[in-house]
C-alpha positions in Angstrom: 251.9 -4.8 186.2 254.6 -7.3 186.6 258.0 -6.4 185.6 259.3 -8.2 182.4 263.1 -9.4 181.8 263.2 -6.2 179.1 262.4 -3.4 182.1 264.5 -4.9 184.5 267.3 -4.8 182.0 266.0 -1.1 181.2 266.1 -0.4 185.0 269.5 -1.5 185.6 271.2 0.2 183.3 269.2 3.4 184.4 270.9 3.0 187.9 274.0 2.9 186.7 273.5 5.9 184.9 272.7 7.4 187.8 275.9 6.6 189.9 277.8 7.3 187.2 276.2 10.8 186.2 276.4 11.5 190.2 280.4 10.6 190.0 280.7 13.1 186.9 281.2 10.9 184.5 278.8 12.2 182.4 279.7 10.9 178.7 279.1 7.3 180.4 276.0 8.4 182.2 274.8 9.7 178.7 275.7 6.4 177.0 273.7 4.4 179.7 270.9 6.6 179.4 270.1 6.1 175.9 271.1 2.1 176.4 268.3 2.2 179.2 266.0 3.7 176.3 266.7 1.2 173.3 266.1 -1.1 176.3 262.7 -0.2 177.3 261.5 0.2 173.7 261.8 -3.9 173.8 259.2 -3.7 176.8 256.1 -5.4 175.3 253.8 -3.2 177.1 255.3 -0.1 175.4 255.3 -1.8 172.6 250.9 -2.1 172.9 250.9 1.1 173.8 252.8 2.2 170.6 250.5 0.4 168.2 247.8 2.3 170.4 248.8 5.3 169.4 248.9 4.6 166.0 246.2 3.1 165.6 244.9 6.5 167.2 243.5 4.5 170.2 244.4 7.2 172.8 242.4 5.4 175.3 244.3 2.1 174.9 247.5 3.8 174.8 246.9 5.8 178.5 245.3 2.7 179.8 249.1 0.6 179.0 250.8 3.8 180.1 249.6 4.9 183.2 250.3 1.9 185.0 253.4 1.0 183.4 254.9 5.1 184.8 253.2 4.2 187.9 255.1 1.3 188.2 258.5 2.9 186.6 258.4 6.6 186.8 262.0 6.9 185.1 260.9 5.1 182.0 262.4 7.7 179.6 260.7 5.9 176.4 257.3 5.7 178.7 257.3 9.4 179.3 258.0 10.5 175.9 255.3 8.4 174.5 253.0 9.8 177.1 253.9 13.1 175.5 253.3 12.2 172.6 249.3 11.2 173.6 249.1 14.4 175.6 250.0 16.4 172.5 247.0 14.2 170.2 245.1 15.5 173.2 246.0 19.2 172.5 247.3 19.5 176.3 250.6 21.1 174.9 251.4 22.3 178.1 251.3 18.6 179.7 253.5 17.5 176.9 255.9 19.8 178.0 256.0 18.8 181.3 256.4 15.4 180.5 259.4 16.2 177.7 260.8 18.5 180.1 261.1 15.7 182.6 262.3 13.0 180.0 265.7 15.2 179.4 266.3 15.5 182.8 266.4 12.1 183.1 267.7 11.9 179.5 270.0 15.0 178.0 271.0 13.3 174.6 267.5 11.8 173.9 267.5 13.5 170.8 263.8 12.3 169.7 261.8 14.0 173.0 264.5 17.1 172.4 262.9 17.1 168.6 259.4 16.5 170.2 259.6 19.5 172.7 260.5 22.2 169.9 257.6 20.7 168.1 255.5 21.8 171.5 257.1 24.9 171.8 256.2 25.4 168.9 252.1 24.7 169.3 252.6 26.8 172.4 253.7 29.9 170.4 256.9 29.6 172.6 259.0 30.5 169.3 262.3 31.5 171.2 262.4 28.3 173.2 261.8 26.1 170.1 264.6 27.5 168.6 266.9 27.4 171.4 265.7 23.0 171.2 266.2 23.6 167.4 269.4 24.7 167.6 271.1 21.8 169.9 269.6 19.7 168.0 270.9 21.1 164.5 274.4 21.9 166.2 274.2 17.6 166.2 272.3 17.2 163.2 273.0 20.0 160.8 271.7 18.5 157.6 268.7 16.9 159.5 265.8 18.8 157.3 262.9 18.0 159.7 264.4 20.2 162.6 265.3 23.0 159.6 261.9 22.8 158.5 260.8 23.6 162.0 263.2 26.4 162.5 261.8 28.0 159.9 258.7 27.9 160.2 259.2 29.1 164.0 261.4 32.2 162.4 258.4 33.2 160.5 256.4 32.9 163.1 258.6 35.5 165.4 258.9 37.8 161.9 262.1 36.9 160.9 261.2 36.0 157.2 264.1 36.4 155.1 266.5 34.1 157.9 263.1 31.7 157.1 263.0 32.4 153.7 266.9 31.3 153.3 266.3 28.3 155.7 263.6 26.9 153.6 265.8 27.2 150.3 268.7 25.5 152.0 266.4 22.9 153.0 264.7 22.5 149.3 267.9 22.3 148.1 268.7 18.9 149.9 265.8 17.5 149.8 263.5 18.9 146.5 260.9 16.5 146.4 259.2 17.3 149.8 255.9 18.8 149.1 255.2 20.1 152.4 258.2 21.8 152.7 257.6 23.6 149.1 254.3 24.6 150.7 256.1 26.1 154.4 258.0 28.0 151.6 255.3 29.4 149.6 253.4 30.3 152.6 256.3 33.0 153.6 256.8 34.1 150.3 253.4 35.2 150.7 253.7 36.8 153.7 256.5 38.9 152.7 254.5 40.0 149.6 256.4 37.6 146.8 253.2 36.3 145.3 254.5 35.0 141.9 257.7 33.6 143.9 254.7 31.9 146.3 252.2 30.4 143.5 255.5 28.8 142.2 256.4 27.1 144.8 253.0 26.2 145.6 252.5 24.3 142.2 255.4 23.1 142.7 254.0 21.2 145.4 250.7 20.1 143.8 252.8 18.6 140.8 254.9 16.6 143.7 251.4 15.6 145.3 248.5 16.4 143.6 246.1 14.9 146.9 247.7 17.6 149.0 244.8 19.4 149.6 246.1 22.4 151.9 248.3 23.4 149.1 245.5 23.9 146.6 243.3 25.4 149.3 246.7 27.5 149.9 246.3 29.0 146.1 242.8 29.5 147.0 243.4 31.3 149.9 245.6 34.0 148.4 242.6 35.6 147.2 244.1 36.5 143.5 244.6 33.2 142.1 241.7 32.1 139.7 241.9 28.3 138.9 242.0 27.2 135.3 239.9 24.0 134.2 242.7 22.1 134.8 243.2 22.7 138.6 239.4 22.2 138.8 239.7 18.3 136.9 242.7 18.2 139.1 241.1 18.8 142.6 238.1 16.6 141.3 240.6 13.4 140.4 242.0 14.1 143.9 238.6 14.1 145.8 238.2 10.4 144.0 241.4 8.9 144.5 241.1 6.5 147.5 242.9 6.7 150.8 242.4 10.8 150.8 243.0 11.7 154.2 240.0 14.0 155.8 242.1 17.0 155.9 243.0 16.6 152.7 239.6 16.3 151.6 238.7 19.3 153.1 240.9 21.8 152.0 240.0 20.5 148.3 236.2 20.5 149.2 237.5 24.7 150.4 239.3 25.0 147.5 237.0 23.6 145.1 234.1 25.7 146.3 236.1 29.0 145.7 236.9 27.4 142.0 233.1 26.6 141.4 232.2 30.2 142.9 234.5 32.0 140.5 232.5 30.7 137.8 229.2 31.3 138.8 228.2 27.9 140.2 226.7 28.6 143.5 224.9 25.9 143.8 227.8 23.5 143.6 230.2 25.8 145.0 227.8 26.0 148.1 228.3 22.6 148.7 231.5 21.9 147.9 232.2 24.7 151.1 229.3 22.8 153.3 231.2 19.4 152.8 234.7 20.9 154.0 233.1 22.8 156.8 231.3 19.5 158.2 234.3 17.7 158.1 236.3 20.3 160.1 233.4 20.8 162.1 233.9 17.5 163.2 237.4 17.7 163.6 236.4 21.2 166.2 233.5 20.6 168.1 232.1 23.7 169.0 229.5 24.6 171.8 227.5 28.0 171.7 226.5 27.6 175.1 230.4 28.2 176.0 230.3 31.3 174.2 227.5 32.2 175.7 228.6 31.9 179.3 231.5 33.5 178.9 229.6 36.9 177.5 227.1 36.8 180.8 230.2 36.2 183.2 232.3 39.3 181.9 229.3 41.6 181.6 228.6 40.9 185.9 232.3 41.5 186.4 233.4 44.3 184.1 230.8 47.2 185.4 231.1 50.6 185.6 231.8 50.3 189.5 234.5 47.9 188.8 236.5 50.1 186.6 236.2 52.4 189.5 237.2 50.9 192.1 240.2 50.0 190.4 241.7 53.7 188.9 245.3 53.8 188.4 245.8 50.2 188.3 247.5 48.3 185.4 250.2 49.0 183.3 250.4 52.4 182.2 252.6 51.9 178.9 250.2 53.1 175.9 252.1 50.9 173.4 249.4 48.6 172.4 246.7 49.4 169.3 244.5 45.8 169.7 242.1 45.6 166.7 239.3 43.2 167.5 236.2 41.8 166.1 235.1 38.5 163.5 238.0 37.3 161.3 237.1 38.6 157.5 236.0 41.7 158.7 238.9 44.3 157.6 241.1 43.9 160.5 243.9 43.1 158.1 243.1 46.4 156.5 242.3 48.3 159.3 246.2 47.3 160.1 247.9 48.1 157.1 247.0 51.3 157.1 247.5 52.1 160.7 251.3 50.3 160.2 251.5 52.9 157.1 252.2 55.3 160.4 255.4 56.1 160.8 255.0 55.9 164.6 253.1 52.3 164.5 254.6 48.9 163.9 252.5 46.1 162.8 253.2 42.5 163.9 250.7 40.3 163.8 247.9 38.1 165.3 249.3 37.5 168.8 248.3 34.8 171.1 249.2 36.5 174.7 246.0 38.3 175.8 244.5 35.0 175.1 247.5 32.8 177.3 247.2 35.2 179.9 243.3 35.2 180.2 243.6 31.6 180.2 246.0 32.2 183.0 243.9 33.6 185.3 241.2 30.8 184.1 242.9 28.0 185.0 244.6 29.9 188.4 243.2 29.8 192.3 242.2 34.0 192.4 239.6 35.1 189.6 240.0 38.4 188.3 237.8 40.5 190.5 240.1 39.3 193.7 243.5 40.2 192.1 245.1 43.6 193.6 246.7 46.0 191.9 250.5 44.7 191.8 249.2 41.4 190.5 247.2 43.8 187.5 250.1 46.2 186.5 252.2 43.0 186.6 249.9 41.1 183.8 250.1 44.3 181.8 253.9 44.1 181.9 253.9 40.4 181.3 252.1 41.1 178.4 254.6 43.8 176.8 257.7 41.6 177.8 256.2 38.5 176.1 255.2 40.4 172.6 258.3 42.1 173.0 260.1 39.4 170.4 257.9 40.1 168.4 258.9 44.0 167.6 261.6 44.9 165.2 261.2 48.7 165.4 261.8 51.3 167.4 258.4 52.9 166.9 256.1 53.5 169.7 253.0 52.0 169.1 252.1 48.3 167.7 249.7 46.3 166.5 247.8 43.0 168.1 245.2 42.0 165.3 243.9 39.2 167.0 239.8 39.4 166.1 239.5 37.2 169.3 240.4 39.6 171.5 237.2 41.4 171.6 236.2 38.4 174.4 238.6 39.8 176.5 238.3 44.1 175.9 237.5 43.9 179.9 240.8 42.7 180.9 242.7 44.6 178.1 241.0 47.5 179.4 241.9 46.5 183.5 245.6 45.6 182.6 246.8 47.7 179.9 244.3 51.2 180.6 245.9 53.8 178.2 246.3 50.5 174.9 243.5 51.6 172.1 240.8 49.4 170.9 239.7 49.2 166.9 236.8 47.2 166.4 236.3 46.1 162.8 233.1 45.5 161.9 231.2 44.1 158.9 227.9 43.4 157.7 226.8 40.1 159.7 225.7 38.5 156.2 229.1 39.4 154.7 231.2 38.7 157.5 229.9 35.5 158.2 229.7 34.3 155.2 233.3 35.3 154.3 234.3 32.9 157.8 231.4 30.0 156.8 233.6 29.7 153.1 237.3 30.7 154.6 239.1 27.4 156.5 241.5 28.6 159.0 245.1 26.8 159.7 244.0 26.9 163.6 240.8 27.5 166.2 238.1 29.8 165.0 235.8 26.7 165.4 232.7 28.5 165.4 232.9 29.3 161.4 232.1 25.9 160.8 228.5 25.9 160.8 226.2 29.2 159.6 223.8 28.7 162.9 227.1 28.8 165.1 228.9 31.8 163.3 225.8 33.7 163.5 225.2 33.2 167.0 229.3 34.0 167.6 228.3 37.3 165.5 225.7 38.5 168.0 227.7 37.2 171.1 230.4 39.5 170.1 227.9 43.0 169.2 226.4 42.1 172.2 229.7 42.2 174.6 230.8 45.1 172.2 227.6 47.0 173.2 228.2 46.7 176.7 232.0 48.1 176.9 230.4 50.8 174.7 227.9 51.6 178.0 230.7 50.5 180.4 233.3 52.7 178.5 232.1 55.4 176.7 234.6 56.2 174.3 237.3 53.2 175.2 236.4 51.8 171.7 236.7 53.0 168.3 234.3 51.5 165.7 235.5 51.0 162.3 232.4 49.9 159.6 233.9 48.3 157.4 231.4 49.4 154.2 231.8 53.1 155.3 235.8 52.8 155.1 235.1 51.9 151.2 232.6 54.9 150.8 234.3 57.3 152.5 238.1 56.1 152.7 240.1 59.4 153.6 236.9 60.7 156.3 237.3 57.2 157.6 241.0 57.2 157.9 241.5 60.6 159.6 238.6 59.6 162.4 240.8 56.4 163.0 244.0 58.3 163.8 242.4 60.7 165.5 241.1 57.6 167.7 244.5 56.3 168.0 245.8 59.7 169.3 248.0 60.1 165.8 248.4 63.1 163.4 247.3 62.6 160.0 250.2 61.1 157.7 249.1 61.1 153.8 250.8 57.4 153.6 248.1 55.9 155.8 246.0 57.0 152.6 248.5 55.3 150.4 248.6 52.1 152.4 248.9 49.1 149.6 252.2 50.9 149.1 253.6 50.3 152.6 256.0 46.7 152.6 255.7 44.8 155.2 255.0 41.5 156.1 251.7 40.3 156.3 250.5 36.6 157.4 246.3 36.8 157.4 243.7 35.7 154.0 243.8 39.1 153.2 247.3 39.6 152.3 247.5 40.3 148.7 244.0 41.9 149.0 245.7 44.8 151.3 248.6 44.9 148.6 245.8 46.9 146.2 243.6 50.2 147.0 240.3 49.5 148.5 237.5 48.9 146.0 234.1 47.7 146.4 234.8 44.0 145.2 233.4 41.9 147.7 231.1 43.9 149.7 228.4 41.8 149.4 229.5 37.9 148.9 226.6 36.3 150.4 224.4 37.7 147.4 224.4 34.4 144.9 223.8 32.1 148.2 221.2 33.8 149.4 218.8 30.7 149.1 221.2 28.6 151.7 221.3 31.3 154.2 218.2 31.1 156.2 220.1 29.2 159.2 222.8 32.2 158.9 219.7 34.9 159.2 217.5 33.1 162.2 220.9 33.2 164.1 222.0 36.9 163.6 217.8 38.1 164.6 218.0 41.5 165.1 221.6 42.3 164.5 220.8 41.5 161.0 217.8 44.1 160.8 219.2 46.9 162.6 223.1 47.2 160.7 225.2 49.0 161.7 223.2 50.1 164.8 222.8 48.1 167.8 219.1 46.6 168.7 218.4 48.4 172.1 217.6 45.1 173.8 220.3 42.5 172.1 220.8 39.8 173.9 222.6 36.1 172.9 220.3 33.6 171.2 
C-alpha cells in the first residue's frame, strides 16, 4: 500500500511523540499522540474501511486493514477500528488485545479507553470495566454513555442499589433515552421492585414504541398480562418499516406470549416460530458440536481416571453448582437453597465455562495436566467468583444450567463442590426454552429439533457421571418438588450436607436479588401453574418429540441404552 500525504503526516507527528514521551515530556507526547490520531482518520484507506464497517462489510473492512497495520503497525486509529471488527466478530478477547495495544501507544485516546470497558464488559471482566469506566468518568463525569455502562457492569457484579442510583442519576440528565429506562427496569427487577420495573419499562415503550426488547422485557417478567392495547401496539410496531431484526424478534417473543395468554395457540405458535427463526439465524447452531463434545468427555472422564487422580484439585467445598436446561427450576432450586442461612446465592457465573475454554484453546488437554496445574484451576476458579460474594456464608451458588457439559472437570478441579441437577419434563422444558428468548447464547433453543436433541445430549452425559460417580449428583425432578415440596426439600439439603432450616420451606419470603425469567415466579409459593405448557401446541410438536425418542417415553427414568441422536 503506498503511503499517502495524510499517513506520513500521521507518522511524523507519531515520532515526535515518541522522543518527546521518551524525554518525559509527557503532556506533549499526549498532545501529539492524539494529533497523530485526528491525522490518520484523514487517511482515505481508513476512511473505506470505516464505511466497511458500517455498511457491516467485515470482509472489506479486514481486507483495507490488514495491509494498511502491516504497513503501519502504530496506526492508533487502524488498531482501534480493527477492534472494533474483532468485537462484530465476537473475538472479545482479540479486541482486547488490540485496545490494549492502542493505549499503549495512546493513553488519552479516550474512544478505544471507552471501547475496552465495552469488552471488558462482553468478557464478564466486570472489575476491569469499571476500573476503564472510572478514568474515563473522572474526565467525563456527566458523559451518560460511560454511566450507563457502569451500571449495568455494577449489576452484573451484584452491586444493585450503587446501579440502581447510577441509572437514576443518569435518567435524570438525559430522560428521553429509552434504552437506558430499560437498563433501569431490568435491575429493578432483579432486586424484586416489580411495579418500580413495569414503570420504567412503559416508560420506555411510550419513548419508542419499536423497541421490541422492552416489550419482550414485560413479557419476560412472567406476571405481566398485556391488555388489547399493548397487543395493537406490538402489531403497529411489527408493520412500521425500517424495524430492525432484533427488534422484530423480541415483538414476534412478546407477541406470542400476548396471543398465548388468550388462548390463541395457533397464532401465538407462530408468532414464537417467527422470532426464533430470526434469532436462529442470528446463532447458528450445529448439533453435531454438541454431540462431540458428549463422546470426547465420556472417553476421558472414567472411572479409572477419577482414580488415578485421588487427592487432586482444590479441596475448598464452597461451591453448590446447579446444572441442567435453562426453564427447568434451577432458579427455584436456588432460592430455596439461598433461604439457608449458610448459603449465598449469586448468580449464573461464566468461569467454569472460561476456564474449560481455557484448557480448549491451551497446548496440554486435560488428561495430561498434573496435579498442581488441577488444584490450581480449582483455586482460580474461587478467586475469580470471589467478587461476586457479598457474604460471609460458606457455601454459594453457580446456577449456570450449562455447566452440566462440564460436571467432569467440576468434579476433577473442585472434588468436595455439590452438584444439583434440575430436571423437567423434556416436553415442558423444551418447550419453555423453544418460547423463552435469551439476552445471550443458549443457541440451541432456537429450533424444537435442536433443543430436543440438546435435551438428550445432556440426560445422556448426566447418565454417565451417574455410573462414573455414584452419588456425585443429586437429582432434583422438578414435577416431584411441586407434589411433594417439603420431602423434596429436606432430601436436597441432606444432598448439600445442610441441616434442615424451616425458611428453605418459606423461600418466596427470602429477598435477594435475582437476575433469571423466573424471578418474580420464585417471589410466590410453588403451585402447579405451568407444569404442562406444551399442552395447547401439542399439534406443532412432532419435530420436538422425534428429537427427544426415548427420553420422552421413559420420564423421569433413563432409557438403559440412551445414546445422542
Amino acid at each position: 500500500m503506498i503511503p499517502s500525504a495524510v499517513s506520513n503526516a500521521a507518522q511524523s507527528l507519531r515520532i515526535r511523540a515518541r522522543k518527546a514521551r521518551a524525554s518525559g515530556h509527557d503532556e506533549e507526547a499526549e498532545r501529539l499522540e492524539l494529533a497523530a490520531i485526528d491525522a490518520s482518520v484523514g487517511n482515505p484507506a481508513l476512511i473505506e474501511a470505516g464505511a466497511a464497517l458500517f455498511a457491516g462489510d467485515l470482509r472489506a473492512a479486514e481486507q483495507v486493514l490488514r495491509p494498511l497495520l502491516r504497513d503501519d503497525p502504530f496506526d492508533v486509529a487502524a488498531i482501534r477500528m480493527m477492534a472494533e471488527l474483532a468485537g462484530r466478530l465476537g473475538r472479545y478477547r482479540d479486541a482486547e488485545a488490540l485496545l490494549r495495544r492502542a493505549l499503549e501507544l495512546a493513553p488519552a485516546f479516550k474512544p478505544a479507553r471507552a471501547n475496552l470497558a465495552t469488552v471488558l464488559h462482553r468478557q464478564n471482566k466486570s472489575a476491569e470495566a469499571l476500573a476503564e469506566l472510572d478514568r474515563l468518568l473522572d474526565d467525563d463525569p456527566d458523559n451518560p454513555g460511560h454511566a450507563n455502562l457502569k451500571a449495568a457492569a455494577l449489576g452484573r457484579i451484584g452491586e444493585f442499589e450503587e446501579a440502581i442510583q447510577l441509572y437514576e442519576a443518569v435518567l435524570e440528565k438525559a430522560a428521553d433515552q429509552p434504552k437506558i429506562w430499560m437498563s433501569y427496569g431490568h435491575v429493578l427487577k432483579t432486586v424484586g421492585r416489580q411495579a418500580d420495573s413495569i414503570a420504567a419499562y412503559r416508560r420506555a415503550t411510550e419513548i419508542r414504541p419499536g423497541l421490541g426488547e422492552v416489550w419482550w422485557s414485560l413479557a419476560n417478567l412472567k406476571t405481566v398480562r398485556f391488555a388489547d392495547t399493548d397487543v395493537a401496539a406490538m402489531e403497529a410496531a411489527l408493520d412500521a418499516t425500517g424495524l430492525s431484526d432484533d427488534d422484530r424478534l423480541h415483538l414476534y417473543f412478546a407477541l406470542g406470549k400476548a396471543l398465548e395468554e388468550r388462548g390463541a395457540a395457533e397464532a401465538s405458535f407462530r408468532h414464537y416460530a417467527q422470532g426464533n427463526a430470526i434469532r436462529r439465524a442470528q446463532l447458528p447452531y450445529d448439533p453435531a458440536d454438541t454431540d462431540e463434545q458428549i463422546a470426547r468427555a465420556k472417553v476421558i472422564y472414567t472411572p479409572d481416571f477419577y482414580a488415578a487422580r485421588a487427592g487432586w484439585g482444590c479441596p475448598a467445598p464452597d461451591p453448590i453448582f446447579i446444572v441442567g436446561m435453562p426453564r427447568a427450576g434451577s432458579t427455584l432450586i436456588e432460592q430455596i437453597l439461598a433461604s439457608h442461612s449458610q448459603v449465598e446465592g449469586t448468580m449464573e457465573l461464566p468461569d467454569i465455562p472460561a476456564l474449560a475454554a481455557r484448557i480448549g484453546s491451551g497446548s496440554k488437554p486435560v488428561a495430561d495436566l498434573d496435579a498442581g496445574e488441577v488444584r490450581a484451576l480449582g483455586e482460580d476458579y474461587l478467586e475469580r467468583t470471589r467478587i461476586q460474594r457479598k457474604t460471609d456464608r460458606p457455601f454459594f451458588i453457580d446456577k449456570l444450567p450449562n455447566n452440566w457439559a462440564h460436571v467432569g472437570l467440576i468434579k476433577l478441579i473442585l472434588p468436595n463442590a455439590k452438584i444439583v441437577d434440575a430436571r423437567r419434563h423434556p416436553l415442558a422444558s423444551c418447550f419453555s426454552n423453544f418460547k423463552q428468548h435469551f439476552a445471550r447464547g443458549q443457541s440451541f433453543t432456537y429450533g424444537l429439533a435442536d433443543v430436543g436433541r440438546y435435551y438428550a445430549a445432556y440426560v445422556e452425559l448426566m447418565a454417565h457421571f451417574d455410573r462414573v460417580l455414584p452419588g456425585a449428583v443429586h437429582r432434583v425432578i422438578y414435577e416431584r418438588l411441586v407434589d411433594d415440596t417439603e420431602g423434596e426439600i429436606r432430601a436436597l439439603l441432606a444432598a448439600m450436607g445442610l441441616p434442615f432450616e424451616e425458611a428453605c420451606l418459606r423461600f418466596w419470603e427470602t429477598e435477594r436479588a435475582v437476575r433469571t425469567a423466573s424471578s418474580e415466579q420464585v417471589r410466590r409459593p410453588i403451585n402447579r401453574e405451568g407444569l404442562e405448557p406444551w399442552k395447547p401446541f401439542d399439534a406443532w410438536l412432532d419435530p420436538l418429540r422425534t428429537a427427544l425418542g426415548d427420553v420422552l417415553a421413559t420420564y423421569p427414568d433413563v432409557p438403559e441404552r440412551l445414546t445422542v441422536a
